[in-house]
N, C-alpha and C positions, 0 to 999 in steps of 0.2 A: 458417575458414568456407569458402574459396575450397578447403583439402583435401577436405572435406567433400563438396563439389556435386563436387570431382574426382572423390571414388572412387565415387558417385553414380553419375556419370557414365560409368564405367569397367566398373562393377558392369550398367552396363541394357544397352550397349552385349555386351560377353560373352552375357548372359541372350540378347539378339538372336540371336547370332551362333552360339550354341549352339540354340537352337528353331527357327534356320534352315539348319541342318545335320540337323538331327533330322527335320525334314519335308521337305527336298530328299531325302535316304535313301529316306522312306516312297513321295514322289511316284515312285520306282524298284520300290519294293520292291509297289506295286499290279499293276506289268508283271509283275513274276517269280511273282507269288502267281496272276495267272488266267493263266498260263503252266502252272504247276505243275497247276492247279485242270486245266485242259484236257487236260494230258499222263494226267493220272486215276490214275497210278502210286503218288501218295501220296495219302490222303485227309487233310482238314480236318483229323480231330482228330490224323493224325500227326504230321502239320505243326507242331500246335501244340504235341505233346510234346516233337519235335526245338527248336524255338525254344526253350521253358522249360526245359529242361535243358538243353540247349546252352550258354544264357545262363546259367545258375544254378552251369554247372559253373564257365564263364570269371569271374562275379565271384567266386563264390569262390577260387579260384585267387588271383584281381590283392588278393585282402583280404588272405592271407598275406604278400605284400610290401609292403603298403599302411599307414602308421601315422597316426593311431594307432588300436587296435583298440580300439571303443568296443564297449561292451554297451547292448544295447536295455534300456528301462526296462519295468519291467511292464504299467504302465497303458495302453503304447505296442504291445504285442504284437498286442490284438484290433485296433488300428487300420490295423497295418500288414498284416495280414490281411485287413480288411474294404480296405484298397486294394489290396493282392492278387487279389482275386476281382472289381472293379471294376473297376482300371486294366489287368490283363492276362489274368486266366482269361474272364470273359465278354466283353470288348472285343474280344479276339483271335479267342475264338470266333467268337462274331453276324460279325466281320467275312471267315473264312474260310470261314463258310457262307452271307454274304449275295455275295459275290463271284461264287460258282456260279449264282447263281440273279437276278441284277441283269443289265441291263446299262451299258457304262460311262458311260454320263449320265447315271443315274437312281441309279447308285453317288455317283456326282460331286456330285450336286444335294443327297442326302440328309445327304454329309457336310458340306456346309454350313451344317446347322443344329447344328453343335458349341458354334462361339463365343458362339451367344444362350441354349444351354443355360446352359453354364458361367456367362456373366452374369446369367441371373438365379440360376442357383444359389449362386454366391459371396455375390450381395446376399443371398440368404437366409440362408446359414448360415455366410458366417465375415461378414455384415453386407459386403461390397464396396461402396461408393460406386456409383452409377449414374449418370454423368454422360454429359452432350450429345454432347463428346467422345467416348467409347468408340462410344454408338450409331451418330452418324456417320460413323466407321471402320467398322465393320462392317454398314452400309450401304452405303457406298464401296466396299470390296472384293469386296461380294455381287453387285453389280452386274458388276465386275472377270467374277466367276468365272462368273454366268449367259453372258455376252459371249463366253466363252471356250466352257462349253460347250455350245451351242446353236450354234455353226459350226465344233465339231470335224466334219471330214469322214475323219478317219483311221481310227479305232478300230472295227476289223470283228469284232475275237476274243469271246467269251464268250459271253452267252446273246444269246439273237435277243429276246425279250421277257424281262420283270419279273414274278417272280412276288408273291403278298402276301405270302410266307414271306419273300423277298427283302429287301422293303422291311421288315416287320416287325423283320429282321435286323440291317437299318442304325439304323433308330431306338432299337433296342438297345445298339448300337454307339456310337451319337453320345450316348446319354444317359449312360449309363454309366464313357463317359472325361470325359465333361465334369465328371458329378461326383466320379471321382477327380480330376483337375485341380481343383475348383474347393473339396472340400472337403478335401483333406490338405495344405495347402500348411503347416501348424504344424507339423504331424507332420516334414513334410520337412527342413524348416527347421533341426531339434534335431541332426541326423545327416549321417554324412559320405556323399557319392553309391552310394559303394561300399558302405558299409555295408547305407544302404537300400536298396538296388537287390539285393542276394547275398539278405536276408532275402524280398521279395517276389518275386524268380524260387522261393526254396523253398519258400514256400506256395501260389504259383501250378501248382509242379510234384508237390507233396503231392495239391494238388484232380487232377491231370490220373491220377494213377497208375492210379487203379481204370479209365476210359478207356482204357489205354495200351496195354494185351495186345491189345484185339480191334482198336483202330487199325490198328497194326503187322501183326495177323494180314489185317486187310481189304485192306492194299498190296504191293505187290511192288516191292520196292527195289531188286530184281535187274533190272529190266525199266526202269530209269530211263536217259534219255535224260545221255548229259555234258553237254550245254548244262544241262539244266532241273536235275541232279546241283548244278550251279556258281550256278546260281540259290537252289538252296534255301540252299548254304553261305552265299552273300548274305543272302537270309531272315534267317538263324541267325545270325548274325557282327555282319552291318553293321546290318539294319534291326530287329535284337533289342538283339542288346548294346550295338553301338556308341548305336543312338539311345537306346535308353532310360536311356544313361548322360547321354547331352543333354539329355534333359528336364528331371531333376530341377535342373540346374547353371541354366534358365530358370527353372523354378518356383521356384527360392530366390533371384530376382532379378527379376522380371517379374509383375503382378499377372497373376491365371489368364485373363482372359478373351484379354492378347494372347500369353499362350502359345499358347492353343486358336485365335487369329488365323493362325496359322500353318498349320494347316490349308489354307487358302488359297492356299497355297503349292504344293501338292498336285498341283495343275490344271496347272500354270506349269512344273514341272517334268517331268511326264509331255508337256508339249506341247514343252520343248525337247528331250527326250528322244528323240523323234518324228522333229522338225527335226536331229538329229545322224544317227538310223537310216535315214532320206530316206525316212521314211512320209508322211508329213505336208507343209505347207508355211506358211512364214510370210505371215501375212495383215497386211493395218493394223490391220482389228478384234481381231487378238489381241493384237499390240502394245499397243494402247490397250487391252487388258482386263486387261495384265502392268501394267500404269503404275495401273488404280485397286486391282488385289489389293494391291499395295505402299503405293500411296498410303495408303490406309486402314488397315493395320499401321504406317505411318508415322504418321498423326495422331494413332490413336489411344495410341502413344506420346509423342507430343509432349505432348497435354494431357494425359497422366499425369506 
């Protein structure tokens, strides 16, 4: 019994530690994306052709050495498709078009409704429990991240106003990962990370193909700055492959809504990010708004 609650325990702890790698990445990888978005050299949808093959070539590649090599089931193919086109074709989009046309509070604010998508989405289709706990966590942390940001004083770059394309973009965005989060978490379960991750970058990058010509023809790649060059390879690298090999390693260990809790995350690490590039400066209030975005990923695993 006592190995039991061990490996338990070992299993939620990793699941953490991997969804909080996964979203410290991402809280970097919003700088480099309206960096890029600013520089204008590559557009949205190149962007997103570079990331899905990028990523699609690297896990296939690491599945070659990787054992064991499992085959997808049939009945498993439309699903992982249909999480293909939810978890990274239109997620990726809505988010690299609502970026241009948001600005970064009203980016901030909108991704904050991910975790109560995911929650009630879970309770409905794979049935998730809805308990006190979860809601109070993500109550808790919501507060965290308004506190946070509503006295960002740093953030000057991207648009000057919000358009309704904008916003429209993000609730795209937050609905749509939440219900890959919230409803393939079986699917994930059956399969090894690599496996699933090689098959959903190449139908993610199947969907992107007929896009891909007038992308590429719309940017000029020659004209890319080395800073913003070394950015996109981050994009592509760390906040394609590397995370989204994190996630799946939480979602087969973590129920989906404190994956999607992590999000949260987001805010906290763009603000220390800030405080290391000396944009920015540490306040008590943001202190205290770093202590309820955690507290609240903390409770609401404790009462799970």
């Amino acid at each position: 019994m006592n190995q039991t609650l061990m490996n338990e325990s070992k299993n939620t702890i990793i699941g953490n530690l991997a969804c909080f790698g996964a979203y410290a990445i991402f809280g970097f990888n919003i700088i480099c994306c309206k960096n890029i978005a600013l520089d204008g050299n590559i557009t949205p949808m190149a962007l997103f052709c570079l990331r899905s093959f990028g990523a699609m070539l690297l896990f296939w590649i690491w599945s070659l050495f990787s054992a064991p090599h499992e085959k997808i089931d049939r009945a498993d193919v439309w699903k992982i498709v249909l999480a293909s086109f939810l978890g990274l074709f239109i997620t990726q989009l809505s988010f690299l078009f609502a970026i241009t046309q948001t600005t970064a509070i009203d980016a901030s604010i909108m991704s904050t409704l991910s975790p109560i998508m995911t929650l009630v989405i879970s309770a409905i289709v794979i049935k998730e429990r809805i308990t006190w706990g979860g809601i109070a966590g993500i109550a808790l942390s919501l507060v965290g991240v308004f506190i946070l940001i509503f006295n960002c004083v740093s953030i000057r770059s991207g648009a000057d106003s919000t358009s309704v394309w904008g916003i429209l973009g993000m609730i795209i965005n937050t609905v749509c990962f939440a219900s890959y989060v919230g409803i393939f978490k079986p699917v994930i379960q059956k399969y090894s990370v690599v496996t699933f991750m090689k098959w959903m970058f190449l139908f993610s990058s199947v969907m992107a193909l007929p896009f891909c010509f007038s992308a590429f023809g719309d940017s000029n790649l020659a004209a890319v700055p080395a800073d913003v060059m070394w950015q996109t390879v981050y994009v592509v690298v760390a906040a394609t492959f590397v995370a989204y090999f994190l996630i799946p390693i939480g979602q087969k260990r973590l129920k989906p809504v404190i994956v999607c809790m992590y999000t949260y995350v987001q805010p906290v690490i763009a603000m220390v990010i800030a405080l290391l590039m000396q944009i920015d400066h540490l306040t008590p209030l943001k202190l205290i708004a770093s202590l309820f975005v955690f507290g609240g990923v903390a409770l609401v695993n404790f009462k799970n």
